[in-house]
N, C-alpha and C positions, 0 to 999 in steps of 0.2 A: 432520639434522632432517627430519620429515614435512610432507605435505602433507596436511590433512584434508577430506575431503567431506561434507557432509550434505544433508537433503533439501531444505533452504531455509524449514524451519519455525522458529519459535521455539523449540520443543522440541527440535527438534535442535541447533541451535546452544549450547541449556546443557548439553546433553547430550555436546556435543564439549566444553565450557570443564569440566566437572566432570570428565573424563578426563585432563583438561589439566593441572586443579590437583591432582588426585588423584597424580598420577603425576610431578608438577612440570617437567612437559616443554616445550619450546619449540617453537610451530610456524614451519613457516617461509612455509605460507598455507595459510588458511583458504577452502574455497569452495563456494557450493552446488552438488548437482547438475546437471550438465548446462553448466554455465558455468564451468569449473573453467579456469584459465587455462594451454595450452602451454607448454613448453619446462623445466618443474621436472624434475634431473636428483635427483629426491629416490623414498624412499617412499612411496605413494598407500595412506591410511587411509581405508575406507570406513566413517561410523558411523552405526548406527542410531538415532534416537529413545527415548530410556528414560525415558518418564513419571517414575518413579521420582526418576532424578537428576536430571533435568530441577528435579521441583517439589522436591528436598532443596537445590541449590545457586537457586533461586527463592525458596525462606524464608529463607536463612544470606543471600543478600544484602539483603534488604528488613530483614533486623535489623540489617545492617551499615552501610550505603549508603543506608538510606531509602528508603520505597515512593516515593517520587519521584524520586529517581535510577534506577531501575528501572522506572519506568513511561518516562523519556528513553531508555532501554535499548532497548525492545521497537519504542519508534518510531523510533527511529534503525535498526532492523533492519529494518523494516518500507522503509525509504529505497531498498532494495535495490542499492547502491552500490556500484561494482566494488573488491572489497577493500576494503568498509565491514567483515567480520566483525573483520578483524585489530585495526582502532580500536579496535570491540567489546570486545574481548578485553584489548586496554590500560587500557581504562576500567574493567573489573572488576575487571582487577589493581592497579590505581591504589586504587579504594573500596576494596578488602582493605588494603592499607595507609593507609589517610583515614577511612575510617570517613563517619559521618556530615559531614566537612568535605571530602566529594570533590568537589562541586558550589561550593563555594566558592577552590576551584582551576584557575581559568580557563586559566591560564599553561600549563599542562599541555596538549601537543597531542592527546593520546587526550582528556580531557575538552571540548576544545573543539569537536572533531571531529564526538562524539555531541550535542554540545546543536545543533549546526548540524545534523547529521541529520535531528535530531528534532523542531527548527524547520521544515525542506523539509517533511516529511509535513505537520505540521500546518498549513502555508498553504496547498498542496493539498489538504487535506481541507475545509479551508475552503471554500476554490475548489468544488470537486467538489459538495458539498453544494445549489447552486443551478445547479448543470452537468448535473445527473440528469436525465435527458428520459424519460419513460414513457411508452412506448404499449402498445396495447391489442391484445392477439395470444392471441384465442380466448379461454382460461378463467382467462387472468394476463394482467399487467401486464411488458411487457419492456422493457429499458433497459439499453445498450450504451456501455461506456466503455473510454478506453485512458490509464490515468494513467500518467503516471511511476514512483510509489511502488506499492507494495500497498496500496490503500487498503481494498479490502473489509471487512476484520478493523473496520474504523474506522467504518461504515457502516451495520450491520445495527439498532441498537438506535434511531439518528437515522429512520431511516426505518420500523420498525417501530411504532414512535411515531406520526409522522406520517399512518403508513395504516395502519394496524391491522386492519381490515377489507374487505382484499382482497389475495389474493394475487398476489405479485409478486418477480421476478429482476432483479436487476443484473449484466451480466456482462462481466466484463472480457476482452474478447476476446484480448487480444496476451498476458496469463497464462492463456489457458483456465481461467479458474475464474469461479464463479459463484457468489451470496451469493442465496440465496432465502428466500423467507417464506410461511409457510403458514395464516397467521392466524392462527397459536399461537406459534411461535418463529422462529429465524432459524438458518440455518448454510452454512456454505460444502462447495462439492462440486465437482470437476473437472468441465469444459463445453466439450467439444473442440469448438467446435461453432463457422463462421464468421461466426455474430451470424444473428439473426432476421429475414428481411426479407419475408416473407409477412403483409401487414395488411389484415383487412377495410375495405368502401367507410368505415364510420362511424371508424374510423383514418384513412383519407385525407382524409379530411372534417373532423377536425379538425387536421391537421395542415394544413390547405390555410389554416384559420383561424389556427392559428396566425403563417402569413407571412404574411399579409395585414394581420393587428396589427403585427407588426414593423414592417412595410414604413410602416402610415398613423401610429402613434403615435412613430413618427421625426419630429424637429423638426430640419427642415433645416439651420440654420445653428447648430444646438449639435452637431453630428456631428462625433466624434472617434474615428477609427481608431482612430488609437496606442493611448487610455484604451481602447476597444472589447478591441485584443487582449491590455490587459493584464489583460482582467477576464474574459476568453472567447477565451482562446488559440486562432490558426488552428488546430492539430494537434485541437483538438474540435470542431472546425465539423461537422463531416462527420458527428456525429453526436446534431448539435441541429437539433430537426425548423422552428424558425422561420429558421433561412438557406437560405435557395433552393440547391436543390442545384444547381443553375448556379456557385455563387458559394463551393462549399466549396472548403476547401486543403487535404487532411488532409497530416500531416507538414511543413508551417511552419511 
């Protein structure tokens, strides 16, 4: 059996399963580049991205599996989970023979797998959505985060919405990539870059305001940590301009 690589896109990953089923072959792991995990004494397939079969085996499943078994798909991808692709790969093989009754297959460990995936992203995306902190750096708007999942891809249309008339970056520092907006559309582009920290005085200025609300519209005796970090995880402090950077933790 092989070991298969791809690039960690969504397009890759169909693009290795249509090789897969085209060929009826068995893998014995699946992993993105760069994270590919030691010690396999097997063959290493390297595969490229093929639009093509990507979006042929993306319609053959949405007619089999349901566009919502397939939208669980892409967010449970998106989870980035060490040995999430191989679930993946079970759950598709699973819909090929279930049809549209693969979601009512709980018992099944590949299907359960992906709907727990693809629950994490979505309670994170959740999360993240009121986590976004934007500041003010020259001719946009910047904003530094470090999720778990890949959330970008989940990102762009909420916040385009939101401000539509100013341009602005989200960048998720610890994937180098960045989801930006240009008052017309949105898209992502790699941003090797170690986060933005050059801010004009009227930047410091309001951010000096924003702790200073924190700090006075705190009611002393309804303060609750624990709730605090279940709703504002230490690991993002470090990059929410209202806690005093005296007080961040990043990585708890």
């Amino acid at each position: 059996m092989r070991v298969y690589v791809y690039d960690g896109s969504f397009e890759g990953l169909l693009t290795v399963f249509h090789g897969l089923f085209r060929d009826k072959a068995e893998p014995l792991a699946i992993h993105r580049r760069g994270v590919a995990a030691q010690g396999f004494l097997a063959e290493t397939v390297e595969v490229e991205a093929d639009p093509a079969k990507a979006d042929a085996l993306y319609e053959a499943m949405e007619r089999r599996m349901t566009p919502r078994a397939v939208r669980l798909l892409y967010l449970a991808h998106l989870s980035e989970e060490r040995d999430g692709e191989m679930r993946l790969f079970a759950f598709v093989r699973r819909g090929g023979q279930l049809g549209e009754r693969l979601l009512d297959d709980l018992g099944d460990p590949g299907v359960a797998a992906v709907m727990r995936m693809a629950n994490r992203v979505e309670r994170e995306r959740e999360r993240f959505l009121g986590l976004v902190r934007f500041r003010e750096a020259g001719t946009f708007f910047y904003a530094p985060i470090e999720p778990a999942c890949r959330l970008l891809p989940l990102l762009g249309d909420h916040f385009a919405r939101r401000f539509p008339s100013m341009k602005w970056m989200i960048h998720d520092v610890g994937r180098k990539e960045a989801l930006v907006y240009d008052e017309e559309e949105w898209y992502l582009t790699p941003c090797d870059l170690p986060g933005v920290t050059d801010f004009g005085p009227r930047e410091a200025h309001y951010q000096h305001l924003w702790r200073t609300y924190f700090d006075v519209a705190a009611v002393e005796n309804r303060k609750s940590p624990e709730r605090q970090r279940n709703r504002m995880p230490k690991k993002t402090w470090k990059w929410l301009v209202e806690i005093p950077r005296g007080k961040r933790e990043p990585g708890v």
